[in-house]
PDB file as gemmi writes it, atoms N, CA and C in Angstrom:
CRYST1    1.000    1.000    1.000  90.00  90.00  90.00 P 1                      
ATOM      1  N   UNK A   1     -70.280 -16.188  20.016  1.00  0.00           N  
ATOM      2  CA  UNK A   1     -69.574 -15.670  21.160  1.00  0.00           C  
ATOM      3  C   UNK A   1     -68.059 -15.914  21.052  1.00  0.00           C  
ATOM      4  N   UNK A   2     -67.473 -17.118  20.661  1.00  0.00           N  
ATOM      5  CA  UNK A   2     -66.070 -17.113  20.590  1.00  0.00           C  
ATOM      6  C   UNK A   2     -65.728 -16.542  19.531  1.00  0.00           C  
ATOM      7  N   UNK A   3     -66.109 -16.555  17.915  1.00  0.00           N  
ATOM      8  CA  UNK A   3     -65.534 -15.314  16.490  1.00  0.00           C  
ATOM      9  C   UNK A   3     -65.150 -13.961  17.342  1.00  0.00           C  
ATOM     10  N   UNK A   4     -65.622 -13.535  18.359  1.00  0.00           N  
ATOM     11  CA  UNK A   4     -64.955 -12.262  18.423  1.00  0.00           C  
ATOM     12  C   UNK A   4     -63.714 -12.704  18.888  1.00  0.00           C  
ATOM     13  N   UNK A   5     -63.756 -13.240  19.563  1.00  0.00           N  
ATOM     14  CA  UNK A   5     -62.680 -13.755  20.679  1.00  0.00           C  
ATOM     15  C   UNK A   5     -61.212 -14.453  19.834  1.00  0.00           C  
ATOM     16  N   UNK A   6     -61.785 -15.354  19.040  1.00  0.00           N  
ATOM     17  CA  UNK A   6     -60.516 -15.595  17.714  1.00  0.00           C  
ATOM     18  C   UNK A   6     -60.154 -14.759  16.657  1.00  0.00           C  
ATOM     19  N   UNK A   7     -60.935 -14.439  16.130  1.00  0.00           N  
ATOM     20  CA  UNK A   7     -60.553 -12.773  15.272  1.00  0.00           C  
ATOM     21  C   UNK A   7     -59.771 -12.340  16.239  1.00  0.00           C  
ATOM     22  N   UNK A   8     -59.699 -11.789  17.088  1.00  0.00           N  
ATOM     23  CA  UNK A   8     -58.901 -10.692  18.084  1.00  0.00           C  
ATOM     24  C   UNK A   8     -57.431 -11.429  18.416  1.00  0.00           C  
ATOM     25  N   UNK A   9     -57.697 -12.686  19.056  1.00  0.00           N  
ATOM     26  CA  UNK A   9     -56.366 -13.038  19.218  1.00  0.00           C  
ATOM     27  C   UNK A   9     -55.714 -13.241  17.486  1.00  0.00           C  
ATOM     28  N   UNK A  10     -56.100 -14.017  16.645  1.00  0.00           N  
ATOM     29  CA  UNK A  10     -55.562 -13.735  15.424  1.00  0.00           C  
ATOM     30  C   UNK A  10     -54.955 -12.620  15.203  1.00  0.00           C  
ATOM     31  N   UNK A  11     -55.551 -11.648  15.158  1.00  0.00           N  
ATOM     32  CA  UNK A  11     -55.012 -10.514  15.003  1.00  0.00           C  
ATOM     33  C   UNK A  11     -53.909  -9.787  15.915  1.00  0.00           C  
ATOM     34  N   UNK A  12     -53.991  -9.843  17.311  1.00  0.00           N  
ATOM     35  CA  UNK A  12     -53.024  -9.857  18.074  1.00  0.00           C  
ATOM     36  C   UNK A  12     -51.771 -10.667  17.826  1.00  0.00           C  
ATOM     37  N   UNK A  13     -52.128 -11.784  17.356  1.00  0.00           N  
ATOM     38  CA  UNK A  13     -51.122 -12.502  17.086  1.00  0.00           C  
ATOM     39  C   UNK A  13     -50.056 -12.259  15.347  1.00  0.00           C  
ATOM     40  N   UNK A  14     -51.120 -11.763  14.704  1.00  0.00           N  
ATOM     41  CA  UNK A  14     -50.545 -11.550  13.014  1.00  0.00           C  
ATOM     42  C   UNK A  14     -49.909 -10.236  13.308  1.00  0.00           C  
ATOM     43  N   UNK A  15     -50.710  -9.042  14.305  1.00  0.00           N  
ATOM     44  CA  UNK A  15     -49.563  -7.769  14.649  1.00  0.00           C  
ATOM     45  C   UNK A  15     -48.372  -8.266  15.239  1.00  0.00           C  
ATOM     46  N   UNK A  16     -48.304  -8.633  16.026  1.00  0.00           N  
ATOM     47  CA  UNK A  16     -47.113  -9.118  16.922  1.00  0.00           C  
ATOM     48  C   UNK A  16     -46.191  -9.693  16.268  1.00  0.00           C  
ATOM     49  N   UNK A  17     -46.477 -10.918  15.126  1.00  0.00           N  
ATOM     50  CA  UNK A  17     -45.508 -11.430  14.561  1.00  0.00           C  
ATOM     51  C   UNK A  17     -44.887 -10.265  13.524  1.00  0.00           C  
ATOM     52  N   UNK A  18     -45.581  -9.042  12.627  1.00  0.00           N  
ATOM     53  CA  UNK A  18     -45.267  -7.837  11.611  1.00  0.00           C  
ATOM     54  C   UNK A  18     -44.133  -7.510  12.428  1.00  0.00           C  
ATOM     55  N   UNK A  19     -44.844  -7.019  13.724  1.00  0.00           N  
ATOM     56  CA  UNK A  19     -43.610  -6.397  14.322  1.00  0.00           C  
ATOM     57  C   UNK A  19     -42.680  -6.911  14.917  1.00  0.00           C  
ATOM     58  N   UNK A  20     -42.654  -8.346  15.389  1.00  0.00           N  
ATOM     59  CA  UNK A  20     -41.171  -8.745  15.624  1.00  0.00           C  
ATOM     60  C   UNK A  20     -40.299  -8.821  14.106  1.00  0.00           C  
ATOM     61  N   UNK A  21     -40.724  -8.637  13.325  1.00  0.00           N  
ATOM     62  CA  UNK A  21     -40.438  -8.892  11.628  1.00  0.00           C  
ATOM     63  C   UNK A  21     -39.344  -7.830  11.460  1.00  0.00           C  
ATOM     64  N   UNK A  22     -40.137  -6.752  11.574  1.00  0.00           N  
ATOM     65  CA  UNK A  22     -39.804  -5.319  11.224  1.00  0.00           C  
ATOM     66  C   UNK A  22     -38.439  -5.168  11.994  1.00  0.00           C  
ATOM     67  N   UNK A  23     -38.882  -5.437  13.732  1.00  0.00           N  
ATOM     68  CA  UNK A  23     -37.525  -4.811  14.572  1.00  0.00           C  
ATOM     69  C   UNK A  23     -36.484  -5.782  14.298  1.00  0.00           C  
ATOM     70  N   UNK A  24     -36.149  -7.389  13.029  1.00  0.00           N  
ATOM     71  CA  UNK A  24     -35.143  -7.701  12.851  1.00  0.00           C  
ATOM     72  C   UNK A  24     -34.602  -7.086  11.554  1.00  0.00           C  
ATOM     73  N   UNK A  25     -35.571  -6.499  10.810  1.00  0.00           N  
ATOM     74  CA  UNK A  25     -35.076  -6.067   9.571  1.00  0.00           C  
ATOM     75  C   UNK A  25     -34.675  -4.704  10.181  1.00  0.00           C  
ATOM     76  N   UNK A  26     -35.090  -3.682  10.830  1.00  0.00           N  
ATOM     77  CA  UNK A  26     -34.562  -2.516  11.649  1.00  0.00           C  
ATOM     78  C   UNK A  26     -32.570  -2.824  12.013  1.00  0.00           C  
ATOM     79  N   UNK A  27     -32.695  -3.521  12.649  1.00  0.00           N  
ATOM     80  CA  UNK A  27     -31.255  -4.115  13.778  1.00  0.00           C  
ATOM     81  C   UNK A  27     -30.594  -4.638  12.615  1.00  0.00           C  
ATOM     82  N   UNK A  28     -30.570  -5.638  11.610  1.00  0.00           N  
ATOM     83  CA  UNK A  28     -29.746  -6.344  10.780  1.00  0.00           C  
ATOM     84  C   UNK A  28     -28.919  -5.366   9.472  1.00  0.00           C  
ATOM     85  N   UNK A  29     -29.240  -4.405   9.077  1.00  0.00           N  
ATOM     86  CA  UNK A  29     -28.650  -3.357   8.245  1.00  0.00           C  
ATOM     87  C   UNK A  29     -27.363  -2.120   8.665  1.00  0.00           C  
ATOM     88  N   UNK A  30     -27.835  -2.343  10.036  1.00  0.00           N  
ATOM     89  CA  UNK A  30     -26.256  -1.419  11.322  1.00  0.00           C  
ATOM     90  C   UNK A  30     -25.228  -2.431  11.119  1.00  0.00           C  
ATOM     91  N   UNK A  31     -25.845  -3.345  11.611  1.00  0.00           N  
ATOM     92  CA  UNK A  31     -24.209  -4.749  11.706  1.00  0.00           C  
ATOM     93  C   UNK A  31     -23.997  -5.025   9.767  1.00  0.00           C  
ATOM     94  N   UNK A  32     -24.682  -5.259   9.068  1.00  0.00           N  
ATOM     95  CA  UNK A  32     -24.648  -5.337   7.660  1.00  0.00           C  
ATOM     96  C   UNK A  32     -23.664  -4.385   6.613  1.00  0.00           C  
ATOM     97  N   UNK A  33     -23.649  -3.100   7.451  1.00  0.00           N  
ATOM     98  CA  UNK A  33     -23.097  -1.897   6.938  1.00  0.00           C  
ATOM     99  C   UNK A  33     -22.155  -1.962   7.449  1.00  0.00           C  
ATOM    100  N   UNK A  34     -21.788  -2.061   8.742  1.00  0.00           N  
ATOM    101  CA  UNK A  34     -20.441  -2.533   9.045  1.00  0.00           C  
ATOM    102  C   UNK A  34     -19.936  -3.470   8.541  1.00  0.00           C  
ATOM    103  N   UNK A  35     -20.069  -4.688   7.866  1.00  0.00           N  
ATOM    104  CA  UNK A  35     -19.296  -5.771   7.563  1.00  0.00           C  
ATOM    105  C   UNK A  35     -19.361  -4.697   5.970  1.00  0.00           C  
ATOM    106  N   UNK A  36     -19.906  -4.680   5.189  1.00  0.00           N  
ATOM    107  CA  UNK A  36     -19.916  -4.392   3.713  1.00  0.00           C  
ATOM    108  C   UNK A  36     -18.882  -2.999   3.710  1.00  0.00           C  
ATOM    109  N   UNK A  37     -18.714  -2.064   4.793  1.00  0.00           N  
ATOM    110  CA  UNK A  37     -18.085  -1.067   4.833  1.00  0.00           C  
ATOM    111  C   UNK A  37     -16.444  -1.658   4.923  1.00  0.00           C  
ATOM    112  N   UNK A  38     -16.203  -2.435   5.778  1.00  0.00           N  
ATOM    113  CA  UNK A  38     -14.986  -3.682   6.125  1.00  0.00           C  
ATOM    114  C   UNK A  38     -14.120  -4.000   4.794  1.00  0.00           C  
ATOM    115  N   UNK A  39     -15.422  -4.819   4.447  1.00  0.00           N  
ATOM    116  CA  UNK A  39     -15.199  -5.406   3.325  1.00  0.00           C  
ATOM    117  C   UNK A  39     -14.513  -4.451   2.138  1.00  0.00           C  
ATOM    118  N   UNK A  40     -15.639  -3.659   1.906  1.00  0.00           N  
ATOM    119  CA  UNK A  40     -14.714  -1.999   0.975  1.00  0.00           C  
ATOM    120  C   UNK A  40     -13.447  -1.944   1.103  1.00  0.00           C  
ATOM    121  N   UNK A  41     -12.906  -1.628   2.297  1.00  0.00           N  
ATOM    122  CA  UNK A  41     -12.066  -1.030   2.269  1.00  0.00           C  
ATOM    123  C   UNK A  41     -10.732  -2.537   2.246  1.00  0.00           C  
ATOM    124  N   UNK A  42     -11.149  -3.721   2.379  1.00  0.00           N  
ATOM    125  CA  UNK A  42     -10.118  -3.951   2.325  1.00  0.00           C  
ATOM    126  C   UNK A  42      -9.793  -4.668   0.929  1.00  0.00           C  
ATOM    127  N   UNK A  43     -11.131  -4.770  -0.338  1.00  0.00           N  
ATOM    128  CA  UNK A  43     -10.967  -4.739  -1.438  1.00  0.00           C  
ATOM    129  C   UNK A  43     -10.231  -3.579  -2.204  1.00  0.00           C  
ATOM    130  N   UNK A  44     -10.261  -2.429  -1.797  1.00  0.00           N  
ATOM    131  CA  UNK A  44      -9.923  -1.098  -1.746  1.00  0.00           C  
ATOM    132  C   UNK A  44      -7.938  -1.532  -1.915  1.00  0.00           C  
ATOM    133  N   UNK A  45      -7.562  -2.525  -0.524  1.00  0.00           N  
ATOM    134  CA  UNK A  45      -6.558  -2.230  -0.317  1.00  0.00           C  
ATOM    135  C   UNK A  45      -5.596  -3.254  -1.244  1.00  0.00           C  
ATOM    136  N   UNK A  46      -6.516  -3.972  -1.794  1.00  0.00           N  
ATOM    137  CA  UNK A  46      -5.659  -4.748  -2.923  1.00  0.00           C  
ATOM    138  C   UNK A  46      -5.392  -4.111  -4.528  1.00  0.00           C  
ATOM    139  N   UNK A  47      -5.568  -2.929  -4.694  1.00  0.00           N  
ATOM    140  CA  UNK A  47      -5.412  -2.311  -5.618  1.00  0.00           C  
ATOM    141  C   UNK A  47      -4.402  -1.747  -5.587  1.00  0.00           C  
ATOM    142  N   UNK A  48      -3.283  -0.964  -4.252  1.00  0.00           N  
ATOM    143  CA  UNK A  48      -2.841   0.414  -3.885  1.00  0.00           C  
ATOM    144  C   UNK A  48      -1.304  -0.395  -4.402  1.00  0.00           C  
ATOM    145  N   UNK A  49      -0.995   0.767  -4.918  1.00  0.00           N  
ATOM    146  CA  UNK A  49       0.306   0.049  -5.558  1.00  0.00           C  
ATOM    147  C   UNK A  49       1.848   0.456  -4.517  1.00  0.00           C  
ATOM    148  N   UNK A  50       2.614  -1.081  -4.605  1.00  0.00           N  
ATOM    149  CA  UNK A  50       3.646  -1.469  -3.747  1.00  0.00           C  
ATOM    150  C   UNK A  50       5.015  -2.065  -4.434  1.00  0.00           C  
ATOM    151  N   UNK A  51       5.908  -1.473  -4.011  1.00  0.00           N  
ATOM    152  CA  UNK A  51       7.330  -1.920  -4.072  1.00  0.00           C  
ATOM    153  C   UNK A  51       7.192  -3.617  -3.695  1.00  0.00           C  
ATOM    154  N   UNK A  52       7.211  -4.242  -4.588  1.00  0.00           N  
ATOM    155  CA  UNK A  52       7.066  -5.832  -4.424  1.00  0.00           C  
ATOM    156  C   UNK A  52       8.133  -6.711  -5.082  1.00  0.00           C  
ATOM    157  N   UNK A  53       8.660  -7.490  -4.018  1.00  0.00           N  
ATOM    158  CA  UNK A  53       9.696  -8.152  -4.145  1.00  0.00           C  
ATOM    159  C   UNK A  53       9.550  -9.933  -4.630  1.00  0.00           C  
ATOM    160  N   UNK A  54       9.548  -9.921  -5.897  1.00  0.00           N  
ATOM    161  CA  UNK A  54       9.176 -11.767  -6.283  1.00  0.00           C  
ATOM    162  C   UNK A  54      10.454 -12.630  -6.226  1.00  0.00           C  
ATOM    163  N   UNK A  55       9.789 -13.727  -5.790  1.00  0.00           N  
ATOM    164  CA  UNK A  55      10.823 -14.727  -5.102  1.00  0.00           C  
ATOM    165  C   UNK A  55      11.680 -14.935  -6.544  1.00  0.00           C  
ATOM    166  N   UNK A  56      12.847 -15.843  -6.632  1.00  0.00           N  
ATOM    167  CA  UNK A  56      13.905 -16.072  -7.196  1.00  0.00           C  
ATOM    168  C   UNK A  56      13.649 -17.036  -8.261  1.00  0.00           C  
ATOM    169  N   UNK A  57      14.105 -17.322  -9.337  1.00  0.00           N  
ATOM    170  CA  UNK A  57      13.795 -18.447 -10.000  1.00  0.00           C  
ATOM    171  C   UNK A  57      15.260 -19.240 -10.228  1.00  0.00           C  
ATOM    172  N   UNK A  58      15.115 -20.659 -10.624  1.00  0.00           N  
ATOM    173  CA  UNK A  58      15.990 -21.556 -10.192  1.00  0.00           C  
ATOM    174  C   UNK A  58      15.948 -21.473 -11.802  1.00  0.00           C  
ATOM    175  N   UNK A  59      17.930 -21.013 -12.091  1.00  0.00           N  
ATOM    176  CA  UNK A  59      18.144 -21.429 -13.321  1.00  0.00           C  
ATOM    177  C   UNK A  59      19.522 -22.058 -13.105  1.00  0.00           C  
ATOM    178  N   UNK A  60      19.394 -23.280 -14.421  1.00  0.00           N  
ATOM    179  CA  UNK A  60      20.261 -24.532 -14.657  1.00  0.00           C  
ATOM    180  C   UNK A  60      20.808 -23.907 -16.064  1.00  0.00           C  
ATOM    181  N   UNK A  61      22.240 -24.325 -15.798  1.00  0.00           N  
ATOM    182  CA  UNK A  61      23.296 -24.800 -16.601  1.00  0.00           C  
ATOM    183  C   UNK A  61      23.851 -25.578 -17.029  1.00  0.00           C  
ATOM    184  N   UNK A  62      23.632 -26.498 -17.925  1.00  0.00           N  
ATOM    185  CA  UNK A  62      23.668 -27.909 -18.228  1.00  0.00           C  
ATOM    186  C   UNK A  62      23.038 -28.633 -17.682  1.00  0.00           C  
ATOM    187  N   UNK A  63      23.089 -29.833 -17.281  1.00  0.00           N  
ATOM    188  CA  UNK A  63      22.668 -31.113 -16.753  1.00  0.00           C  
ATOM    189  C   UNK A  63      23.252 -30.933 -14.932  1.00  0.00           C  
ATOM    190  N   UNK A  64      24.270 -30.404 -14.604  1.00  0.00           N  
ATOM    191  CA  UNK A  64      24.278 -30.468 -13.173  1.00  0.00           C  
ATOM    192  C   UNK A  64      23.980 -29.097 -12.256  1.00  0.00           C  
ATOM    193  N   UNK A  65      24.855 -28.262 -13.130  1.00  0.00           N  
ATOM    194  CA  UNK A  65      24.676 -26.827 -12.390  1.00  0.00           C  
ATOM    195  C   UNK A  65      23.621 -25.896 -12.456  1.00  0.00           C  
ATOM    196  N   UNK A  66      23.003 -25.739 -11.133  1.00  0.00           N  
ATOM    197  CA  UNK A  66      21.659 -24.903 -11.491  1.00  0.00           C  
ATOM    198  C   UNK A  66      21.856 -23.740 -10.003  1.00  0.00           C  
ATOM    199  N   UNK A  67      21.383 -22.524 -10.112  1.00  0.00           N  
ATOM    200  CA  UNK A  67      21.285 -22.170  -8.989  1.00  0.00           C  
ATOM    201  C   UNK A  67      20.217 -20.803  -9.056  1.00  0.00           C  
ATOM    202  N   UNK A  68      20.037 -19.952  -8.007  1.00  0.00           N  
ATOM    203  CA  UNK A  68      18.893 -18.906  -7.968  1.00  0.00           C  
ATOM    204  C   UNK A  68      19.308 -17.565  -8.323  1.00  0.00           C  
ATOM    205  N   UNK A  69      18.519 -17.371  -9.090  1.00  0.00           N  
ATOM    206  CA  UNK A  69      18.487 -16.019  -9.735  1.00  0.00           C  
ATOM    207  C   UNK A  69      18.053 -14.642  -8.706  1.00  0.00           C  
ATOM    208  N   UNK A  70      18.956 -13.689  -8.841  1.00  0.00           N  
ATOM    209  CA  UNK A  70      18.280 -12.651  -7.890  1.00  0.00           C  
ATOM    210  C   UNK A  70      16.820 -12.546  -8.055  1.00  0.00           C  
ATOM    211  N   UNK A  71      16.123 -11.920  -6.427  1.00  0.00           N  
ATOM    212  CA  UNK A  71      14.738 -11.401  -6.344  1.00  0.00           C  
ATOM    213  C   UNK A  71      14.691 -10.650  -7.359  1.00  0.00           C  
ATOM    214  N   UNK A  72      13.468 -10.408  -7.641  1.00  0.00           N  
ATOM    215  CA  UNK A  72      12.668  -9.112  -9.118  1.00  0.00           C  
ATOM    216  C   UNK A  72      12.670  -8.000  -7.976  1.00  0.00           C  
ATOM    217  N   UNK A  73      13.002  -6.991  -7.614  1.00  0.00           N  
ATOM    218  CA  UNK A  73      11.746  -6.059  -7.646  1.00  0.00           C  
ATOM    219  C   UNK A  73      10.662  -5.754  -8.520  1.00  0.00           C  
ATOM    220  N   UNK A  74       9.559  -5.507  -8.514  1.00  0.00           N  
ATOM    221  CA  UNK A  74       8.564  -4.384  -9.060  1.00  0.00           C  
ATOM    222  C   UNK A  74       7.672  -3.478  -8.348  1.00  0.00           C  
ATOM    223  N   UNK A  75       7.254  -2.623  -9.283  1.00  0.00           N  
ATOM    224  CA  UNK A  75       5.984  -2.051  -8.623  1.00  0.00           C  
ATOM    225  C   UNK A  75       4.651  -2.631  -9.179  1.00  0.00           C  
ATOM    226  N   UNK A  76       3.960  -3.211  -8.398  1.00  0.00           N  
ATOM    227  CA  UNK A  76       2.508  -3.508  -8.795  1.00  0.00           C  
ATOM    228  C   UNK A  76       1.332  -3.655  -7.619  1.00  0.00           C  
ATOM    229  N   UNK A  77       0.295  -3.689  -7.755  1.00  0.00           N  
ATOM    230  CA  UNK A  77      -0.522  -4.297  -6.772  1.00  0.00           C  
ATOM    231  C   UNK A  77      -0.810  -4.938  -5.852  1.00  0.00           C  
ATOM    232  N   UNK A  78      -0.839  -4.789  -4.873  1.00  0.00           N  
ATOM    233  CA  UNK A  78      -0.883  -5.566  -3.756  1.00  0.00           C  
ATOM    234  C   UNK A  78      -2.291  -7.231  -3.710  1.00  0.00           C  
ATOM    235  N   UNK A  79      -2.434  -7.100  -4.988  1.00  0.00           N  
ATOM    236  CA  UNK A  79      -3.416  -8.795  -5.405  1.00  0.00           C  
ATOM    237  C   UNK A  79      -2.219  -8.813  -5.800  1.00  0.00           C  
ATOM    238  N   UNK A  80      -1.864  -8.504  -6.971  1.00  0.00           N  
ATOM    239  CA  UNK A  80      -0.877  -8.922  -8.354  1.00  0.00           C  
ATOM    240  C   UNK A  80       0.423  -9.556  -7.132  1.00  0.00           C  
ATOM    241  N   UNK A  81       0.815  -9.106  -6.385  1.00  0.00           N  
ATOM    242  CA  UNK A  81       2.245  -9.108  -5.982  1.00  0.00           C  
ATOM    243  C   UNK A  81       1.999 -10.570  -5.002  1.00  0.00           C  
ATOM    244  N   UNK A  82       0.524 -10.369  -4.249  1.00  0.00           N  
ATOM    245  CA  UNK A  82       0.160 -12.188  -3.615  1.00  0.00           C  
ATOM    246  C   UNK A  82       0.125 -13.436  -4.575  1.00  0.00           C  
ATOM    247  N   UNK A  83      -0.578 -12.622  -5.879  1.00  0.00           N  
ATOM    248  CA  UNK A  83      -0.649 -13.715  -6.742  1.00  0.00           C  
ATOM    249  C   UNK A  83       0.580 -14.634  -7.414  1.00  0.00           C  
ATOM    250  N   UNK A  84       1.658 -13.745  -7.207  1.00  0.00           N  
ATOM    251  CA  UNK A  84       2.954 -14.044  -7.889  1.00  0.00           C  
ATOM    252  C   UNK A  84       4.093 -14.545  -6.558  1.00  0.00           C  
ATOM    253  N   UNK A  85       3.910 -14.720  -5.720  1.00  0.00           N  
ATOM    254  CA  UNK A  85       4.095 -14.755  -4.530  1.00  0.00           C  
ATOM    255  C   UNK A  85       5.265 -14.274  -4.069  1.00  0.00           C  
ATOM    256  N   UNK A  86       5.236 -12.551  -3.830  1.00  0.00           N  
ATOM    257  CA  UNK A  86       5.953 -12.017  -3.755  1.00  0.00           C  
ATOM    258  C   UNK A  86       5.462 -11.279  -2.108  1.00  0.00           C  
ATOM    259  N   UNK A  87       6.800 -10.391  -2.189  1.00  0.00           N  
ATOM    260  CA  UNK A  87       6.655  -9.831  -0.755  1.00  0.00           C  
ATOM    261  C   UNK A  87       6.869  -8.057  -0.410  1.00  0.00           C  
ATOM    262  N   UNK A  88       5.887  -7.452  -0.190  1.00  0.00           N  
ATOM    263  CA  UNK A  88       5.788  -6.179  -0.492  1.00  0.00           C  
ATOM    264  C   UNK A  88       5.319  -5.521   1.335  1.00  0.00           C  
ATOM    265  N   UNK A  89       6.069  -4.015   1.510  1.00  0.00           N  
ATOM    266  CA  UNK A  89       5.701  -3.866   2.989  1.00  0.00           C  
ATOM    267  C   UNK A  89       4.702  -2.481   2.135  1.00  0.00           C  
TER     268      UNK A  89                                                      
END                                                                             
């Protein structure tokens, strides 16, 4: 008399858990695609090439006199131009 009765809830219970399963894997791929779409584009934006301005370097003249060399311009990448720590609009 109770096997029917536990089979059934078992089973009520093993459906129920499939489908709360399913409706998080459903919902988690909308918000997922938005972050990975994000992400694209702003890997995207370290490639696009920029008028980039690198800081100065400190050159010496003998033993006392040293002073800064004009900014570089270049054109390069907007990684390349962070990496070198330069300043590009």
């Amino acid at each position: 008399m109770f096997r029917p009765i536990r089979s059934t809830a078992l089973l009520l219970a093993l459906g129920m858990t499939v489908l709360a399963g399913c409706a998080e894997q459903g919902a988690a791929p909308g918000r997922a695609g938005d972050k990975l779409a994000t992400a694209a584009r702003q890997d995207a934006d370290e490639f696009l090439v920029v008028d980039c301005l690198l800081p100065s370097q400190v050159r010496k003249l003998g033993r006392q006199a040293s002073y800064l060399a004009p900014r570089r311009p270049i054109k390069t990448s907007v990684g390349d131009c962070e990496i070198r720590g330069g300043e590009y609009v």
